[in-house]
C-alpha positions, -999 to +999 in steps of 0.1 A: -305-337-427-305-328-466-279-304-477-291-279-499-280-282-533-267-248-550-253-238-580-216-226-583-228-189-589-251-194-561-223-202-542-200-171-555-229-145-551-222-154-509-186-140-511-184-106-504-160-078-514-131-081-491-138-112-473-113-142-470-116-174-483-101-207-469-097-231-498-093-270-494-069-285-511-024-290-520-013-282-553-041-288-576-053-321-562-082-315-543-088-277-546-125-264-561-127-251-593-163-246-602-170-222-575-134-203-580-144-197-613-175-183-608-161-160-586-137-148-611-167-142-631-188-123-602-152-103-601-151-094-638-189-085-638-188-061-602-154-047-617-175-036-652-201-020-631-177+002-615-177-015-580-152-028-562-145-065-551-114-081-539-108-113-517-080-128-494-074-166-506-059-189-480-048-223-493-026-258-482-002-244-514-004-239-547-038-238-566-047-244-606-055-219-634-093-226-621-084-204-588-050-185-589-051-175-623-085-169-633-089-150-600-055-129-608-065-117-645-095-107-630-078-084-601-098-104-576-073-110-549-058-085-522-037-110-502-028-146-508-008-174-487+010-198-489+032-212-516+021-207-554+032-219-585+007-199-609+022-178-638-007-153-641-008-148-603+031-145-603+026-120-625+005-099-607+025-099-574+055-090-592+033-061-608+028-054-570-011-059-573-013-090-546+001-089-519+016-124-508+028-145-482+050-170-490+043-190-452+058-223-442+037-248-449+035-267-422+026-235-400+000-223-422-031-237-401-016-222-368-012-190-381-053-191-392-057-208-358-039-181-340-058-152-359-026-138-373-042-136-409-076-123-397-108-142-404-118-168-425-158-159-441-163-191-460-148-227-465-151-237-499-141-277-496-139-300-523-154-338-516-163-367-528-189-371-506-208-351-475-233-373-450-255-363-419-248-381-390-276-363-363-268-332-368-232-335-376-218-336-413-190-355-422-171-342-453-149-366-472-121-349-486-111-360-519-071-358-534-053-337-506-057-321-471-046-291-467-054-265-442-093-281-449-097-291-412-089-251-398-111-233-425-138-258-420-142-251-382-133-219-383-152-204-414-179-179-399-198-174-422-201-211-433-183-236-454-195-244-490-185-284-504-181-289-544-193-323-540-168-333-572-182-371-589-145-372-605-138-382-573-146-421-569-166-419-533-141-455-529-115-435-519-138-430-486-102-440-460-075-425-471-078-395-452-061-390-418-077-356-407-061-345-375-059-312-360-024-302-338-034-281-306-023-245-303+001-231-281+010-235-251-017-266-253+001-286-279+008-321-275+029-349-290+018-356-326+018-395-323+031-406-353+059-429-349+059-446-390+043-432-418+015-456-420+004-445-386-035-429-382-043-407-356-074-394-364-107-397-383-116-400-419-136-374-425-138-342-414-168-331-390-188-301-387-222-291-371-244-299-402-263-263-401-232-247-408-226-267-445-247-236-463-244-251-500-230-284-520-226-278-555-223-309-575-197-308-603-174-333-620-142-320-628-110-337-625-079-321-615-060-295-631-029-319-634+001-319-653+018-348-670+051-359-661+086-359-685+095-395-689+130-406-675+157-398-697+195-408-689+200-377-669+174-383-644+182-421-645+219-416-640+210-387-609+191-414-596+219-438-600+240-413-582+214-407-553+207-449-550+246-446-548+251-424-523+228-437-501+240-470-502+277-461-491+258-444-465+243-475-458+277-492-459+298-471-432+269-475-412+252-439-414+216-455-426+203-480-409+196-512-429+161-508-431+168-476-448+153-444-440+115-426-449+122-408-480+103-373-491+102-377-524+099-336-542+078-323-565+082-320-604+096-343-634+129-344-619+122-357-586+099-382-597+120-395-624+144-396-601+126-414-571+117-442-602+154-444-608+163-450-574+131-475-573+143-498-595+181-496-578+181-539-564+202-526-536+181-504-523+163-521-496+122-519-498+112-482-481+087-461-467+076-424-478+065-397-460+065-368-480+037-336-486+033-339-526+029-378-537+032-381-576+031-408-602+066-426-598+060-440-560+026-446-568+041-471-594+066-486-573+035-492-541+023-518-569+053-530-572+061-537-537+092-517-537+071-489-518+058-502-485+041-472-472+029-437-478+020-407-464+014-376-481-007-346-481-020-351-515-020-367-546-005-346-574-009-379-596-018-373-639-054-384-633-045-420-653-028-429-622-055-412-595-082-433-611-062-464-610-058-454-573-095-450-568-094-485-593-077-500-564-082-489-533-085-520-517-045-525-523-037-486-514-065-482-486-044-498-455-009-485-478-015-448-482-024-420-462-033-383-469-028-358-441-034-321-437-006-305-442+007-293-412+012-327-400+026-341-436+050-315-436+058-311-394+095-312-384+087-328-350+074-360-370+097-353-399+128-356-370+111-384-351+109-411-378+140-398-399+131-383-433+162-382-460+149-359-480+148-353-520+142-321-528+145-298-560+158-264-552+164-234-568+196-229-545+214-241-515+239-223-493+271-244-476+249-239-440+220-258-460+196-235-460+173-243-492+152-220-514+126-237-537+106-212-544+113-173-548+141-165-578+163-134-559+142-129-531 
């Protein structure tokens, strides 16, 4: 079956006012952006001819300035979930023009699954490549997973695929799309060490319900990292440190622990520090946000394993990735992300966890993401 080939305003011109979106996609590795942005536009032009038009967006996390803040400035949005990161679209909640959910990750696809947040109209999915098999489609995700699986089966309306050439078609693998059952049907999630696979590839759909690809070639809306300074190297110090007395009175095993290794400068310079710590024994992450520092130390051996839900990598290192796939194919795994970021596996395989926070109580309760709220 050929897949008709659309433009991105094609593919905005479908959305209509007050329906909700599912967006593939964690952080701004793998979300769309062409067809975002021309919605933002379709906004700005109903808006000037006095008509109304607002959408709910449902995402894995944060987004780029492509889809949270275009679609913000241009008072496109009514309700959003989950976690954001988006100045412009901070802005506007804050003005008390969005309303937001701030949901736990790893229960986002449930609640879409369990019809808490109402329909989902359209799947807009971003790939690096979509093939007919009979008269199934197979969409190959490209930097992250998401909530892609739920939206894409459950999208009424249809789901839409930026077919994105940034993204090497090599990377065809690293994807691990599995869907958890819902309540009271749910199962064991068998993953016993991150480099485990439990499901397929790709993710598959009845091929009549794929109602657009728009080709495009964008890469991601990535940021570049701070280099280490003797802060972060001597925090890492400290953490390499304090794990390794750990290790000593017998509180971490000797083959160490999976580490989840945070988001931002910090934590990666600080996962590098502890990297290149000779004591610390070869490890294994499994984490939701992979970034530049582990990707390093894979290639260096000091890395063994990881599983992520996406690759928030400056796109120098996601096209040496795609470069090399045939090192990081059987080495790396991307999940959705309510199996990346799952307590049940987290607990089962033992995640020591390095997180950046904006505070943490003596019980341990941690808040990353919502200054006095």
């Amino acid at each position: 079956m050929a897949f008709t080939r659309i433009t991105a305003a094609e593919a905005a011109s479908y959305v209509k006012n007050g329906e909700t979106i599912g967006l593939s996609g964690f952080t701004p590795a793998g979300v769309p952006k062409s067809v975002p942005a021309e919605i933002a536009n379709k906004a700005e032009a109903e808006h000037a001819a006095g008509r109304p038009f607002v959408i709910n967006i449902l995402t894995g996390a944060s987004t780029g300035q492509s889809c949270d803040g275009n679609l913000s400035n241009q008072h496109a949005i009514r309700f959003r979930a989950p976690y954001t990161t988006n100045s412009d679209f901070r802005r506007h909640v804050n003005a008390g023009e969005i309303a937001y959910s701030d949901l736990n990750l790893s229960n986002m696809a449930t609640q879409i699954r369990q019809g808490y947040l109402g329909d989902v109209h359209w799947a807009i999915l971003e790939a690096c490549e979509v093939e007919s098999v009979g008269d199934k489609a197979r969409i190959y995700l490209t930097a992250a997973g998401g909530i892609s699986p739920t939206v894409a089966r459950l999208a009424k309306n249809g789901i839409i695929i930026e077919l994105n050439a940034f993204h090497s078609k090599d990377s065809i693998g690293i994807h691990d799309v599995y869907e958890i059952e819902d309540h009271p049907f749910r199962t064991p999630i068998n993953i016993t060490k991150a480099s485990d696979r439990i499901g397929k590839p790709y993710i598959e759909v009845d091929a009549s319900r794929i109602v657009g690809v728009v080709e495009c070639n964008i890469p991601d809306e990535a940021r570049a990292f701070k280099d280490a300074d003797p802060i972060t190297n001597q925090i890492g110090q400290n953490v390499a440190d304090f794990l390794l007395d750990n290790m000593k009175k017998g509180l971490i095993p000797p083959t160490f622990l999976n580490l989840q290794s945070g988001v931002g400068s910090g934590a990666n310079a600080v996962l590098g520090a502890l990297g290149h710590c000779p004591e610390v024994p070869n490890f294994n992450i499994y984490t939701e946000v992979l970034q530049d520092a582990p990707v390093a130390l894979m290639k260096q051996g000091r890395v063994l394993s990881a599983s992520a839900c996406s690759l928030t990598v400056t796109n120098e290192c996601l096209k040496d990735i795609y470069s090399n796939m045939d090192f990081f194919r059987d080495k790396l795994v991307l999940r959705p992300s309510e199996i990346s970021n799952n307590p049940e596996v987290i607990a089962r395989i033992g995640v020591c966890s390095l997180n950046t926070a904006i505070e943490v109580d003596i019980y341990g309760h941690v808040n990353s993401t919502k200054i006095c709220g």
